[in-house]
Backbone atoms as SQL, in Angstrom:
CREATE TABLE atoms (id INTEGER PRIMARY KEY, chain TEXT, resi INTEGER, resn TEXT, atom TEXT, x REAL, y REAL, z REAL);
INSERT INTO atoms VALUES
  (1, 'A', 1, 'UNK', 'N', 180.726, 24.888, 128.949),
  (2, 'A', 1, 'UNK', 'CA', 180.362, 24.354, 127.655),
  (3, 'A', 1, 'UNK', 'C', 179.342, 25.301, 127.009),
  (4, 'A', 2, 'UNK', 'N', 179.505, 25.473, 125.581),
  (5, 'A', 2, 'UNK', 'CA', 178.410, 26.411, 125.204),
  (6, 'A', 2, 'UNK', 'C', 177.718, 25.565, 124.268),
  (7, 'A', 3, 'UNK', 'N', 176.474, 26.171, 124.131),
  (8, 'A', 3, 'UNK', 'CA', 175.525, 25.862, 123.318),
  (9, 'A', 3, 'UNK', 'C', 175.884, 26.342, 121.742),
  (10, 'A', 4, 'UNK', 'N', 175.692, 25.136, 121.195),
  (11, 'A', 4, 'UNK', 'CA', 175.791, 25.475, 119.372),
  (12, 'A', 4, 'UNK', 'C', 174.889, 26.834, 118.499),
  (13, 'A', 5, 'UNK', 'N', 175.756, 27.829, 117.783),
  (14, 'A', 5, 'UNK', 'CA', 174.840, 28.575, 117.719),
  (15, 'A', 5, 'UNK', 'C', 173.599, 28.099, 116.636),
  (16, 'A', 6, 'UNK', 'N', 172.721, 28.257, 116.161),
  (17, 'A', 6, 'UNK', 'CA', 171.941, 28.225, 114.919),
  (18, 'A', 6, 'UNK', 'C', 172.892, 29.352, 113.463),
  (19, 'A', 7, 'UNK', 'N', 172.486, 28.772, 112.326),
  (20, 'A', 7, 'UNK', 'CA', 172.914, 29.828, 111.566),
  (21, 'A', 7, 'UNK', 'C', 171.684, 30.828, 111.366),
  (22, 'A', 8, 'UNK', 'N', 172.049, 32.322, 111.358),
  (23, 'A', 8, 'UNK', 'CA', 171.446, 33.322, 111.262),
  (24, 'A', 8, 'UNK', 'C', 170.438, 32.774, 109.971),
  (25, 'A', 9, 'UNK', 'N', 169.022, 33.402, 110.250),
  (26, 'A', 9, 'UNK', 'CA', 167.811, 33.157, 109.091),
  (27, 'A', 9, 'UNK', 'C', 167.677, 34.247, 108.413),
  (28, 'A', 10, 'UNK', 'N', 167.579, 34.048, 107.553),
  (29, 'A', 10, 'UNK', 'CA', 167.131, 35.228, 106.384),
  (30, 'A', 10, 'UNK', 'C', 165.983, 34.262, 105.899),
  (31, 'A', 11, 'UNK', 'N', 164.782, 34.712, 105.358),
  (32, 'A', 11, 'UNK', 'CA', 163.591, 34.459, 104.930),
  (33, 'A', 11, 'UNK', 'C', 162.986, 35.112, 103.551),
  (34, 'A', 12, 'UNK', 'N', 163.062, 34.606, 102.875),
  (35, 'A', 12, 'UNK', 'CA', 162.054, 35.307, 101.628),
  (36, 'A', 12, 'UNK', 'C', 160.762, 34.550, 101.076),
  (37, 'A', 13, 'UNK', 'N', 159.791, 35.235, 101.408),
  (38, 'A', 13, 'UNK', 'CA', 157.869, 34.517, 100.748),
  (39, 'A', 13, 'UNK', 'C', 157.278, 35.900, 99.836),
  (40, 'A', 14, 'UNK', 'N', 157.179, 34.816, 98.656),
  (41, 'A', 14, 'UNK', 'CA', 156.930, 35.047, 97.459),
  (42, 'A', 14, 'UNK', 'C', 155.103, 34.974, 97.905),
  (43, 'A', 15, 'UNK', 'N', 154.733, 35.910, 97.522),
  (44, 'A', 15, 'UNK', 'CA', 152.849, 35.764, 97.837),
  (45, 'A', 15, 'UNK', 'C', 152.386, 35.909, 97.119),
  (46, 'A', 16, 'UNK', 'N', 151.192, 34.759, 97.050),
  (47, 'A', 16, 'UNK', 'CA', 150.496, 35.471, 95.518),
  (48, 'A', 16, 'UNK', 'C', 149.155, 34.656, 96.271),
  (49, 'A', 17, 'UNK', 'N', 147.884, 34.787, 95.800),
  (50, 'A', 17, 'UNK', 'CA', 146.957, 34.928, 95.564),
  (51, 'A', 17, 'UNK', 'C', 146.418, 33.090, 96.406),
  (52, 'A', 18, 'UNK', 'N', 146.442, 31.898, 96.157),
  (53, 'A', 18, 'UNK', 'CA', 146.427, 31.074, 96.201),
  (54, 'A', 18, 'UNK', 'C', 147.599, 30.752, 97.562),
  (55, 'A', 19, 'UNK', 'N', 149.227, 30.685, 96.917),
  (56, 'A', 19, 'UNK', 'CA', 150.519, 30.051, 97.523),
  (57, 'A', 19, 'UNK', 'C', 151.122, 30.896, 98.068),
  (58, 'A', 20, 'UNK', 'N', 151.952, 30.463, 98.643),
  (59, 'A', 20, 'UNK', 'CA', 153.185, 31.145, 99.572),
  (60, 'A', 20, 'UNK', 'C', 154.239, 30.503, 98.944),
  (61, 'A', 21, 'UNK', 'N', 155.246, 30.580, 98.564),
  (62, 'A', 21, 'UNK', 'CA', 156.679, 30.186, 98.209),
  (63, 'A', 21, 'UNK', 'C', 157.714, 30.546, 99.080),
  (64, 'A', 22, 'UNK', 'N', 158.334, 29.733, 99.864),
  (65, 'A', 22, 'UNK', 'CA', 159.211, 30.301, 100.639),
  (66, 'A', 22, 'UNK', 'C', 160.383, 29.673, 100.618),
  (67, 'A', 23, 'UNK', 'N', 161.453, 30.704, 100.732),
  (68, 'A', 23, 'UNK', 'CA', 162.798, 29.998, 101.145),
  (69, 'A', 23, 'UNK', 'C', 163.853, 30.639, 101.526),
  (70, 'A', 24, 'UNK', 'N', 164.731, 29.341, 102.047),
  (71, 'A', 24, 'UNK', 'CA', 165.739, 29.992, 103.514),
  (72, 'A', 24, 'UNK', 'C', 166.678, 30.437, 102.831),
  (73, 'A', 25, 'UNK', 'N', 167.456, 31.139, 103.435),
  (74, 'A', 25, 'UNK', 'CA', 168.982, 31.849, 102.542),
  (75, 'A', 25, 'UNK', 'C', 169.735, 31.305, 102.903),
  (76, 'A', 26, 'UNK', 'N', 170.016, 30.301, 104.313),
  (77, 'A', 26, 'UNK', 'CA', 171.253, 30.046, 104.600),
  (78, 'A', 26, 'UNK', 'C', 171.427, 28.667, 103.899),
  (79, 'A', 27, 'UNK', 'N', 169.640, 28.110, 103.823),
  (80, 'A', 27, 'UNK', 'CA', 170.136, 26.502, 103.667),
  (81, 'A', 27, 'UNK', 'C', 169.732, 26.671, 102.353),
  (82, 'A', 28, 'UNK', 'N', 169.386, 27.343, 101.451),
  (83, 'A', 28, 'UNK', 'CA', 168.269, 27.363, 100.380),
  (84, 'A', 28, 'UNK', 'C', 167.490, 26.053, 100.170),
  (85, 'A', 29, 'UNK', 'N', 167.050, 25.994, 101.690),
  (86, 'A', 29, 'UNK', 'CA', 165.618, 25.106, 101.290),
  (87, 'A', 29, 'UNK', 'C', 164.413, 26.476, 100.621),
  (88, 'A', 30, 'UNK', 'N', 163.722, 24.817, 100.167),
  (89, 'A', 30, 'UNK', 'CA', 162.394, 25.943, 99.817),
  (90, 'A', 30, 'UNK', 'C', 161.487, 24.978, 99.603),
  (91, 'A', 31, 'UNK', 'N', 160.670, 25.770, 99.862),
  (92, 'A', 31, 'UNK', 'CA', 158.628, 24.663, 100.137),
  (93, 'A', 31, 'UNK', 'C', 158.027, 25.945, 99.942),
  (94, 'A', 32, 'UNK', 'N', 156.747, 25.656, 99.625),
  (95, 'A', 32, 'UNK', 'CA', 155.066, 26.223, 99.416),
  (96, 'A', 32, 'UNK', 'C', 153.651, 25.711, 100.028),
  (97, 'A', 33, 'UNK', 'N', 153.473, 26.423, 100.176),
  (98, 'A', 33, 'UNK', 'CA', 152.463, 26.004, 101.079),
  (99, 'A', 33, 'UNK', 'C', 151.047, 27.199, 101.045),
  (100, 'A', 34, 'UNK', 'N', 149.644, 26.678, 101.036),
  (101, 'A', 34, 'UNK', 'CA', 148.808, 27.219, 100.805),
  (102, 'A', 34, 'UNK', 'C', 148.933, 28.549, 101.214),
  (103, 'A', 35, 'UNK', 'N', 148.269, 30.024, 100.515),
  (104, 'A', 35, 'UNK', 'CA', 147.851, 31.234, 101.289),
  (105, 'A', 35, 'UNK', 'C', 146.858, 31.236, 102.363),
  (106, 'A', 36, 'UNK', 'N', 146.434, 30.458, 103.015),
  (107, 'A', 36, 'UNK', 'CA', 145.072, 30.339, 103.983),
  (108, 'A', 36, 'UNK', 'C', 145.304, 30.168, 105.529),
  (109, 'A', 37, 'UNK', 'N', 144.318, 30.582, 106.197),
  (110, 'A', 37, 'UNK', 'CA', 144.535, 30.763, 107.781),
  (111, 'A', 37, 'UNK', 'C', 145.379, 29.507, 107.846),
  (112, 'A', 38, 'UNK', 'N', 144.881, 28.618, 108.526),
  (113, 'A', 38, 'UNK', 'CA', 145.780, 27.694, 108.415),
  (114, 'A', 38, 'UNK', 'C', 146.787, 27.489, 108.281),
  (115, 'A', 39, 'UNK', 'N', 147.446, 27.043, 106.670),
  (116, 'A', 39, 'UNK', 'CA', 148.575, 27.034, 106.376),
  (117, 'A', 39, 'UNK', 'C', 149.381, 27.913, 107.091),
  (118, 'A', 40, 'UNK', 'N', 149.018, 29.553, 107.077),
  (119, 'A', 40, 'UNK', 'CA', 149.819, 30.486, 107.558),
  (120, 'A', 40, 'UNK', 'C', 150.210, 30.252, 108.756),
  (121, 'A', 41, 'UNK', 'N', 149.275, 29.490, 109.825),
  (122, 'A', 41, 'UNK', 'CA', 149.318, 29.416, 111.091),
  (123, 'A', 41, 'UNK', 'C', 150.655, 28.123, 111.206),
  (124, 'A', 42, 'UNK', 'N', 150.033, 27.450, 110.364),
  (125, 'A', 42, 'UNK', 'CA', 151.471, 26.509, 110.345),
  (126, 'A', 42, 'UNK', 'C', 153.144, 26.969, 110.361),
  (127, 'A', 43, 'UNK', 'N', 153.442, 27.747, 108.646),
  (128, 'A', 43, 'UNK', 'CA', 154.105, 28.565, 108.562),
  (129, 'A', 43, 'UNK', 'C', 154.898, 29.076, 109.144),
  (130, 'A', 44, 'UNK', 'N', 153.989, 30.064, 110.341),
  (131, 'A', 44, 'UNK', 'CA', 154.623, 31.079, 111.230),
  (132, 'A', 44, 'UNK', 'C', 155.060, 30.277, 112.079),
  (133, 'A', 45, 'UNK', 'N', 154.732, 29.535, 112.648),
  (134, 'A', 45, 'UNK', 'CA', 155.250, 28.650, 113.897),
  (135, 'A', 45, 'UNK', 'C', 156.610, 27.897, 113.217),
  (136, 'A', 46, 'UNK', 'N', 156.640, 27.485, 112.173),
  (137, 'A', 46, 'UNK', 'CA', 158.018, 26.807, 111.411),
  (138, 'A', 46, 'UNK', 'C', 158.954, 28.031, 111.747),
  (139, 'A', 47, 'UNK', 'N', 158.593, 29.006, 110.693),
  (140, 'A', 47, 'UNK', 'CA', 159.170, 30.206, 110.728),
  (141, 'A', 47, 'UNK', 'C', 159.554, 30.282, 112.106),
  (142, 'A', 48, 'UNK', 'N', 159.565, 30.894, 113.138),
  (143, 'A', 48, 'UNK', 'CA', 159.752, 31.255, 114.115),
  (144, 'A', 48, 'UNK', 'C', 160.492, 30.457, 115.411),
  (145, 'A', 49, 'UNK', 'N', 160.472, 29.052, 114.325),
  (146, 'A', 49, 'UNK', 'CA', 161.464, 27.589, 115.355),
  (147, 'A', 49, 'UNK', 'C', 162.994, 28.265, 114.817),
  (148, 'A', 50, 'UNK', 'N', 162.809, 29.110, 113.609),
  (149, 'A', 50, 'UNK', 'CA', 164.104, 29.395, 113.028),
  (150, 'A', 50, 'UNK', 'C', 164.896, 30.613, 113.279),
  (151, 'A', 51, 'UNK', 'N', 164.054, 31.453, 114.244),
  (152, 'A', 51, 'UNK', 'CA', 164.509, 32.722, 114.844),
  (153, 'A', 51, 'UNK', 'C', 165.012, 33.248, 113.588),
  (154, 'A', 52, 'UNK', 'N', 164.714, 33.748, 112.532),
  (155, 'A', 52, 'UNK', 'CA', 165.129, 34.672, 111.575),
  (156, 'A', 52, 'UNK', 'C', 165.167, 36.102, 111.755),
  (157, 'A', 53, 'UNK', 'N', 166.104, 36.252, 111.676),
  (158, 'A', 53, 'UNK', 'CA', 167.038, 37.731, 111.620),
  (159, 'A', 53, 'UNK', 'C', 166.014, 38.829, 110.813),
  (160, 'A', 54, 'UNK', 'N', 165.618, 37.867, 109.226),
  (161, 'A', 54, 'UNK', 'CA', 164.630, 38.945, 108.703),
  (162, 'A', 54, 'UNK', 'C', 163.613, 37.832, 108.067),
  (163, 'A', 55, 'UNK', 'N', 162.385, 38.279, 107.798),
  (164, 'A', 55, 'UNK', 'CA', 161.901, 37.866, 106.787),
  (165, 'A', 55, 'UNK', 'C', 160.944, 38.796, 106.015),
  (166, 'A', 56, 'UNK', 'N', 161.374, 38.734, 104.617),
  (167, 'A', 56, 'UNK', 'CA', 161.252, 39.597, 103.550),
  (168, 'A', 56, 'UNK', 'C', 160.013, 39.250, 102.399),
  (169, 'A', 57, 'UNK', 'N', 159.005, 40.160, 102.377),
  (170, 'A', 57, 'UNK', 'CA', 158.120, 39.544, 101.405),
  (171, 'A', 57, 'UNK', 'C', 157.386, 40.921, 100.834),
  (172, 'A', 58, 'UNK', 'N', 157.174, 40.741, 99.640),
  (173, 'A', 58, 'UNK', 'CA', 156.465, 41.689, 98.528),
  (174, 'A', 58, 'UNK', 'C', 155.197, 42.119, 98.667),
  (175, 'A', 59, 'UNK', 'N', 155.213, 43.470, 98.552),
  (176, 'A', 59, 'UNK', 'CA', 153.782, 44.117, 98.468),
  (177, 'A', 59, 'UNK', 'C', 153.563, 43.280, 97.166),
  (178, 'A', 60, 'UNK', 'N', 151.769, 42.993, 97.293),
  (179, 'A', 60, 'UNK', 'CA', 151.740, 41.972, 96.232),
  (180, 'A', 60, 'UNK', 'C', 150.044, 42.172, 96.046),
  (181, 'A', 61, 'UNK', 'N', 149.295, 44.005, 96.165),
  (182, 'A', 61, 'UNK', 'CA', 148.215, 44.171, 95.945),
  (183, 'A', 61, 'UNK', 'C', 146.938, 43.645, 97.040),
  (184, 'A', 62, 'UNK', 'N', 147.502, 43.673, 98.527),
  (185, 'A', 62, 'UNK', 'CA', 147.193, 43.164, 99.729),
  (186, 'A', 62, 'UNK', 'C', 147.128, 41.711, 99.867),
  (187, 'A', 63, 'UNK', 'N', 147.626, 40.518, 98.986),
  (188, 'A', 63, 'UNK', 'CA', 147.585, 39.506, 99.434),
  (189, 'A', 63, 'UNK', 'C', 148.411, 38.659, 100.512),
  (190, 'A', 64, 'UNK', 'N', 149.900, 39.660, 100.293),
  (191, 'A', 64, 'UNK', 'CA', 150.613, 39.623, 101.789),
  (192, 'A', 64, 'UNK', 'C', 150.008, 40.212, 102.918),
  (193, 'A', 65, 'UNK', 'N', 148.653, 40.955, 103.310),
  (194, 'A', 65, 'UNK', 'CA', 148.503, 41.364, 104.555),
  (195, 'A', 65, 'UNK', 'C', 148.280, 40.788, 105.814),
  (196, 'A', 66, 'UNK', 'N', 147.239, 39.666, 105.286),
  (197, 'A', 66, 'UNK', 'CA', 147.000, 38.711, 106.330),
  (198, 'A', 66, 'UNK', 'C', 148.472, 38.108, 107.129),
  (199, 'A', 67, 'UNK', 'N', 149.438, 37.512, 106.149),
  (200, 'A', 67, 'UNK', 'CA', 150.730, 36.442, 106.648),
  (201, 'A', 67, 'UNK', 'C', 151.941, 37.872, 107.220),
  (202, 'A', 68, 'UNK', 'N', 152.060, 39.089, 106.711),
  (203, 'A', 68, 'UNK', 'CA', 152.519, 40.408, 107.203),
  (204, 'A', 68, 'UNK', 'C', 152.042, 40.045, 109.114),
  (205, 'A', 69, 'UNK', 'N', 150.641, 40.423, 108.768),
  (206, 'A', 69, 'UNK', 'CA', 149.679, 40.694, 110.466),
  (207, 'A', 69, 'UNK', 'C', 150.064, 39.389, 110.951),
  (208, 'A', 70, 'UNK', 'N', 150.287, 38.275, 110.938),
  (209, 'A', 70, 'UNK', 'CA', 150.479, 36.840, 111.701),
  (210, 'A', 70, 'UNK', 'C', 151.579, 36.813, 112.105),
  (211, 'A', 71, 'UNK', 'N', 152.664, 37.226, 110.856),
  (212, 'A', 71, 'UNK', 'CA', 154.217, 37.383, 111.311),
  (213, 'A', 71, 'UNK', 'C', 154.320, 38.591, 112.333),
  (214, 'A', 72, 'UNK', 'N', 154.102, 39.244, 112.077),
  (215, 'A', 72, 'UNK', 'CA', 153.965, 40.753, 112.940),
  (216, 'A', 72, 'UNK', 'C', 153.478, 39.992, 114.681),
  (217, 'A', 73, 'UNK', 'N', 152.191, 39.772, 114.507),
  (218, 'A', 73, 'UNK', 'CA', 151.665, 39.176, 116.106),
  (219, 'A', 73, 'UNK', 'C', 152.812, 38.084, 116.407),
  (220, 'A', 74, 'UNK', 'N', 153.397, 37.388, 115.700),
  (221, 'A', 74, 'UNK', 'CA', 154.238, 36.211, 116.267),
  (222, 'A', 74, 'UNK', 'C', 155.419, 36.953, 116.911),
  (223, 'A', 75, 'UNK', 'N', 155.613, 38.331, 116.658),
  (224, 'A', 75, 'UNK', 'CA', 156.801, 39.064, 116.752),
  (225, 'A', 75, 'UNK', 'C', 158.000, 39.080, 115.907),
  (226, 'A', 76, 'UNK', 'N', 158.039, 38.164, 115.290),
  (227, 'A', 76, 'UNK', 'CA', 159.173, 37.984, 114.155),
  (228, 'A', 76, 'UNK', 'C', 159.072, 39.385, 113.205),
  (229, 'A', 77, 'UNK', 'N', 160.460, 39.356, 113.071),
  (230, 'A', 77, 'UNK', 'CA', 160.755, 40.899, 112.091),
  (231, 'A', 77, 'UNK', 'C', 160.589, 40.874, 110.400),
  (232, 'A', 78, 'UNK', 'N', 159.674, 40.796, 110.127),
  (233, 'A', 78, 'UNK', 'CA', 158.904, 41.487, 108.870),
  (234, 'A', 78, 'UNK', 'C', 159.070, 42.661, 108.475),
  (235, 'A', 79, 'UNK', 'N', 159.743, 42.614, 106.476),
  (236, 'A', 79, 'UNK', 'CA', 159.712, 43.802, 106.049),
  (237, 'A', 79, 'UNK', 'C', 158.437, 43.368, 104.525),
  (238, 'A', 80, 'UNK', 'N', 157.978, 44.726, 104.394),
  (239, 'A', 80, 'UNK', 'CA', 157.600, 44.209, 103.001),
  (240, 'A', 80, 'UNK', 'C', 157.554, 45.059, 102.246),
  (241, 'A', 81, 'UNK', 'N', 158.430, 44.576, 100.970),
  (242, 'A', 81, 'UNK', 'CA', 159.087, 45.096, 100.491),
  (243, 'A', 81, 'UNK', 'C', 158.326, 45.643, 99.087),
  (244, 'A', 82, 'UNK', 'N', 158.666, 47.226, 98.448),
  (245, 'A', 82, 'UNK', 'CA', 158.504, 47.405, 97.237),
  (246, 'A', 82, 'UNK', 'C', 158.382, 46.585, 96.131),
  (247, 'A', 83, 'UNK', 'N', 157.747, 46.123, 95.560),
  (248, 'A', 83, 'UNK', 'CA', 158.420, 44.896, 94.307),
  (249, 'A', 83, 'UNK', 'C', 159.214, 45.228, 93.318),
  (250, 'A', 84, 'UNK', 'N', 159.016, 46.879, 93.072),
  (251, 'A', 84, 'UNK', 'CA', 160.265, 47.248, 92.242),
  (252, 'A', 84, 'UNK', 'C', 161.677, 47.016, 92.871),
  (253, 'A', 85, 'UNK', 'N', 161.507, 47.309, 93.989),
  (254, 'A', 85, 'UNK', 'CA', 162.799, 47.041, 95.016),
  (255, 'A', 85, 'UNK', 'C', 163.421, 45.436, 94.882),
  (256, 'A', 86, 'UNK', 'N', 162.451, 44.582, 94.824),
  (257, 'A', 86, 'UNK', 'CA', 162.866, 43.121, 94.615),
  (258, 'A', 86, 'UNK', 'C', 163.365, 42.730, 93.451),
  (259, 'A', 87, 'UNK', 'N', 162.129, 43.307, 92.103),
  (260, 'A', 87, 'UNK', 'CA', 163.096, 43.294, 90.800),
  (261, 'A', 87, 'UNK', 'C', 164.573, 43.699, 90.853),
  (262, 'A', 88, 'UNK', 'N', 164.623, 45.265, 91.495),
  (263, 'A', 88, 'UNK', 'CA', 166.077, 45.701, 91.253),
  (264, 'A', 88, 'UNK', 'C', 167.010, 44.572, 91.867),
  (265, 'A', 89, 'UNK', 'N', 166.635, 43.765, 92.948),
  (266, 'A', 89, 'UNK', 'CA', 167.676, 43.022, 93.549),
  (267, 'A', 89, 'UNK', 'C', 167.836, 41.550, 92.707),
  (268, 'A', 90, 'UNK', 'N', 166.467, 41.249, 91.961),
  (269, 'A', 90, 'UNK', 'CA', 166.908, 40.231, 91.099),
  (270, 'A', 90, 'UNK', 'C', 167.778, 40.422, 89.877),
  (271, 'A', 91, 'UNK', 'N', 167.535, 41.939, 89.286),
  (272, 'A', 91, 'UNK', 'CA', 168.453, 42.160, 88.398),
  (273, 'A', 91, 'UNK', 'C', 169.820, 42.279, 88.826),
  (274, 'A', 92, 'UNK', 'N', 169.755, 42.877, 89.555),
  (275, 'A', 92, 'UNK', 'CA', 171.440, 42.987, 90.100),
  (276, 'A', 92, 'UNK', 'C', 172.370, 41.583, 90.664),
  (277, 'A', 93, 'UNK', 'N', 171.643, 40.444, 90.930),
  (278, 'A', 93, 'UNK', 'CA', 172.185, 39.721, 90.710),
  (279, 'A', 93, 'UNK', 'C', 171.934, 37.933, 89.780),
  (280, 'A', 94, 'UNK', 'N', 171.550, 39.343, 89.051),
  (281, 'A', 94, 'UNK', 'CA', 171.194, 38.122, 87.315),
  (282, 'A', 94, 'UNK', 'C', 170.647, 37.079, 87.405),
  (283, 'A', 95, 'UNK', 'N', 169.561, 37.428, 88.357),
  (284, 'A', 95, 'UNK', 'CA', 168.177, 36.416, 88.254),
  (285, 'A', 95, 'UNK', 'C', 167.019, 37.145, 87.062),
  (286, 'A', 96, 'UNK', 'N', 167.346, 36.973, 86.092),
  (287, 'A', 96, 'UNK', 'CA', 165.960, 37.292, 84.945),
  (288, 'A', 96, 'UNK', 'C', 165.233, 36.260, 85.288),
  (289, 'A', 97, 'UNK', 'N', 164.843, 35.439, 85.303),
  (290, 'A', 97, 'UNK', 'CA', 163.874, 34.391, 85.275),
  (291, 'A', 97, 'UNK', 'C', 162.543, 34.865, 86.313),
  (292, 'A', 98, 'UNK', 'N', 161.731, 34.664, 85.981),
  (293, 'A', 98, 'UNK', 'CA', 160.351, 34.889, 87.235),
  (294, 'A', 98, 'UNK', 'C', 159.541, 33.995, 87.170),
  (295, 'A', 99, 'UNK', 'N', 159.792, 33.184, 88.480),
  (296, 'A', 99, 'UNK', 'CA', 159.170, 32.101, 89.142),
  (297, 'A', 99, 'UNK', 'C', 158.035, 32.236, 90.650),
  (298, 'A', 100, 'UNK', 'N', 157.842, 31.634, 91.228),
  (299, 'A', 100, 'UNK', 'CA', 157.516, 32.176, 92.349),
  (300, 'A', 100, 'UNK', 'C', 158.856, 31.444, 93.609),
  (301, 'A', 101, 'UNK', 'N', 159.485, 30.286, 93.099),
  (302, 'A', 101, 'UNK', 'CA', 160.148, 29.389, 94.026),
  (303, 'A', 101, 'UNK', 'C', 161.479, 30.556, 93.516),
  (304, 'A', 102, 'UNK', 'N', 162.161, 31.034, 92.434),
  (305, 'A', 102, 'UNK', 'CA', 162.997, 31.820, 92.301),
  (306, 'A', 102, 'UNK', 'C', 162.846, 33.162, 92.610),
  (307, 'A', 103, 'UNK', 'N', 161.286, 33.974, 92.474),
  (308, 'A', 103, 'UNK', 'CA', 160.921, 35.369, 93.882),
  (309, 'A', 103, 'UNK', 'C', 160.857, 35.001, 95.146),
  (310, 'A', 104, 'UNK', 'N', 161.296, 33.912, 95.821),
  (311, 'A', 104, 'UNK', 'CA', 161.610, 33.417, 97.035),
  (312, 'A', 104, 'UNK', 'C', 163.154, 33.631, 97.222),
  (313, 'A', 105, 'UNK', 'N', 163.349, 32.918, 96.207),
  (314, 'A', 105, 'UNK', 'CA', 165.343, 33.151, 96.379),
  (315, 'A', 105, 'UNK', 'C', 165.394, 34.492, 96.453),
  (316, 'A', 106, 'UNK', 'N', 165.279, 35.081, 95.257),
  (317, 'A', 106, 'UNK', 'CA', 165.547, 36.660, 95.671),
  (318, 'A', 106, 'UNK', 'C', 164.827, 37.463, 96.833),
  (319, 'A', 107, 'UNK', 'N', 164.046, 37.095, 97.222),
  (320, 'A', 107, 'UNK', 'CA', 163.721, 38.131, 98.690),
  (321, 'A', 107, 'UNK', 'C', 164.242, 37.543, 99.798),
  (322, 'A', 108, 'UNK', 'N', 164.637, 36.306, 99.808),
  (323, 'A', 108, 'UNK', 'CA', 166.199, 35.979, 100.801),
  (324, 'A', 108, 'UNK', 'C', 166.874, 36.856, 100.651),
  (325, 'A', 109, 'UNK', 'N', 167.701, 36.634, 99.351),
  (326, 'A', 109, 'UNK', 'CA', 168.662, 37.547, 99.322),
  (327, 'A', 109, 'UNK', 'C', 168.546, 38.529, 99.493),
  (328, 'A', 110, 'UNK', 'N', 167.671, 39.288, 99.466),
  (329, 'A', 110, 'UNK', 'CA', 167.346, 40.829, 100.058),
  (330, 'A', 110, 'UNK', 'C', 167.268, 40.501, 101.619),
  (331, 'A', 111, 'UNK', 'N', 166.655, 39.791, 101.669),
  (332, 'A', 111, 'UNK', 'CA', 166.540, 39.890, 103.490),
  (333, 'A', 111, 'UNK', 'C', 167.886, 39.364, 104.115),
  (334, 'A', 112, 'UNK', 'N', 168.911, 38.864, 103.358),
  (335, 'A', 112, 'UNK', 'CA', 170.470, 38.646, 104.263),
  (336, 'A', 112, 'UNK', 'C', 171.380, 39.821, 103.605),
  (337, 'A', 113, 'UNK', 'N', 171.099, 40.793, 102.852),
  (338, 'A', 113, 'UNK', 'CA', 171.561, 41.876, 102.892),
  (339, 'A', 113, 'UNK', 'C', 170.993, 43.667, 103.157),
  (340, 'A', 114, 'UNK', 'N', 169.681, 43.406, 103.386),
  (341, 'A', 114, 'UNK', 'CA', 169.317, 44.865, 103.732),
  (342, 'A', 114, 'UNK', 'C', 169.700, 45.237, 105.361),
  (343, 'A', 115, 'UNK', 'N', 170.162, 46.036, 105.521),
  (344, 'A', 115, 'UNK', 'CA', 170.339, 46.510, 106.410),
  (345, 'A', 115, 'UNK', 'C', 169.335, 47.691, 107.501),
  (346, 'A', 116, 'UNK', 'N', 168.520, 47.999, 107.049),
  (347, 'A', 116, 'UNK', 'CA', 167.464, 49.050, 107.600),
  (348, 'A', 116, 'UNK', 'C', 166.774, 47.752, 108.279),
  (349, 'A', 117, 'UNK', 'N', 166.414, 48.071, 109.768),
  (350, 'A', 117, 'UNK', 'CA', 165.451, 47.628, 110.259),
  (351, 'A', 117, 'UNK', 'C', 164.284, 47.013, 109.959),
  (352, 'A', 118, 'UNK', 'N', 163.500, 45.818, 110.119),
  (353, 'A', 118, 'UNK', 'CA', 162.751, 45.536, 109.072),
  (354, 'A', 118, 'UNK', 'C', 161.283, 46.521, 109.659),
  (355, 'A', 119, 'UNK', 'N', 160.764, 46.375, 108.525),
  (356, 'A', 119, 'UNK', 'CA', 159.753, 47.290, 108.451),
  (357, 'A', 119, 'UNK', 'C', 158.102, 46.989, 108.137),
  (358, 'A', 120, 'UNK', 'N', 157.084, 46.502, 108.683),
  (359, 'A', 120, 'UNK', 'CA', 156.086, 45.785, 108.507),
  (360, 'A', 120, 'UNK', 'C', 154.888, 46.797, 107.614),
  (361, 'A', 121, 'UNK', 'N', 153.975, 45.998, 106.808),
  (362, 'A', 121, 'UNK', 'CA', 152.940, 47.029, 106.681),
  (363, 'A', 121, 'UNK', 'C', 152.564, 48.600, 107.917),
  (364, 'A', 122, 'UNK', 'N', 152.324, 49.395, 106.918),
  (365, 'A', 122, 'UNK', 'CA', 151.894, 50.342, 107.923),
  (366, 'A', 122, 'UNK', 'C', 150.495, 50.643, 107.563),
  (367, 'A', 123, 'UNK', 'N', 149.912, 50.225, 109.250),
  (368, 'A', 123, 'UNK', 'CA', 148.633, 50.726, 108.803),
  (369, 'A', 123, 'UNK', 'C', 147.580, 52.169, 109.472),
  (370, 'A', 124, 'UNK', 'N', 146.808, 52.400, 108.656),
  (371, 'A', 124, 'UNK', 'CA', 145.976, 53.724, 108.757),
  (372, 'A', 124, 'UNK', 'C', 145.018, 53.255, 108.707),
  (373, 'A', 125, 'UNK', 'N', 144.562, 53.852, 110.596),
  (374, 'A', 125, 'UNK', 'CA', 143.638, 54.006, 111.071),
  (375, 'A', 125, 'UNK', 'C', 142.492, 55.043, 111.058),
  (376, 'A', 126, 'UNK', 'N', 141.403, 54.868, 110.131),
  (377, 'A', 126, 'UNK', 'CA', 140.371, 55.950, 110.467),
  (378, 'A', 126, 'UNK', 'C', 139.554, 56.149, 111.373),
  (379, 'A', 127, 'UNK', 'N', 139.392, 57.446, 111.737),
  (380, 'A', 127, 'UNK', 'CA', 138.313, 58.255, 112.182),
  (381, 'A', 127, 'UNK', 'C', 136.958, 58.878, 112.067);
């Protein structure tokens, strides 16, 4: 007898300053939830009941670094992404609108179609 699989996760969080906006690609749920230790700590542990394939979120002037570094330590595969890179993917599939619950949809959708390895902040260490 086998075990049922899960459907593959794709992840997109919209970050800004205050909120997190997030949502799933397969189910397009979506919730928000504070930017703060906490919350994040919550978050990641949700996140990570869901074994996601990717999860995709916007350079956003370092306010993604902290939830980047949490996802990163949880081990889950984190990219973060250009935001011109996210525009181009909302334009291309004719999302004009800019929301933060609709820059969630679109960095799903980037994260159930990019193919490059995901890719986390990189950081530089001084000497």
């Amino acid at each position: 007898m086998t075990s049922p699989t899960l459907p593959v996760a794709h992840i997109g969080i919209d970050v800004a300053k205050h909120t997190l906006a997030i949502c799933c690609h397969h189910t397009q749920e979506a919730w928000s939830v504070a930017n703060d230790e906490a919350s994040r700590a919550v978050l990641v542990a949700r996140l990570a009941a869901l074994h996601p394939q990717r999860i995709v979120l916007e350079a956003t002037g370092g306010y993604e670094v902290a939830l980047a570094a949490a996802l990163c330590a949880a081990g889950l595969p984190v990219s973060v992404v250009n935001p011109a890179q996210a525009r181009a993917c909302a334009r291309a599939i004719g999302q004009w609108a800019k929301t933060d619950p609709l820059d969630a949809r679109v960095l799903a959708h980037l994260a159930a179609t990019l193919t490059a390895p995901p890719r986390p902040l990189v950081t530089v260490q001084l000497f």
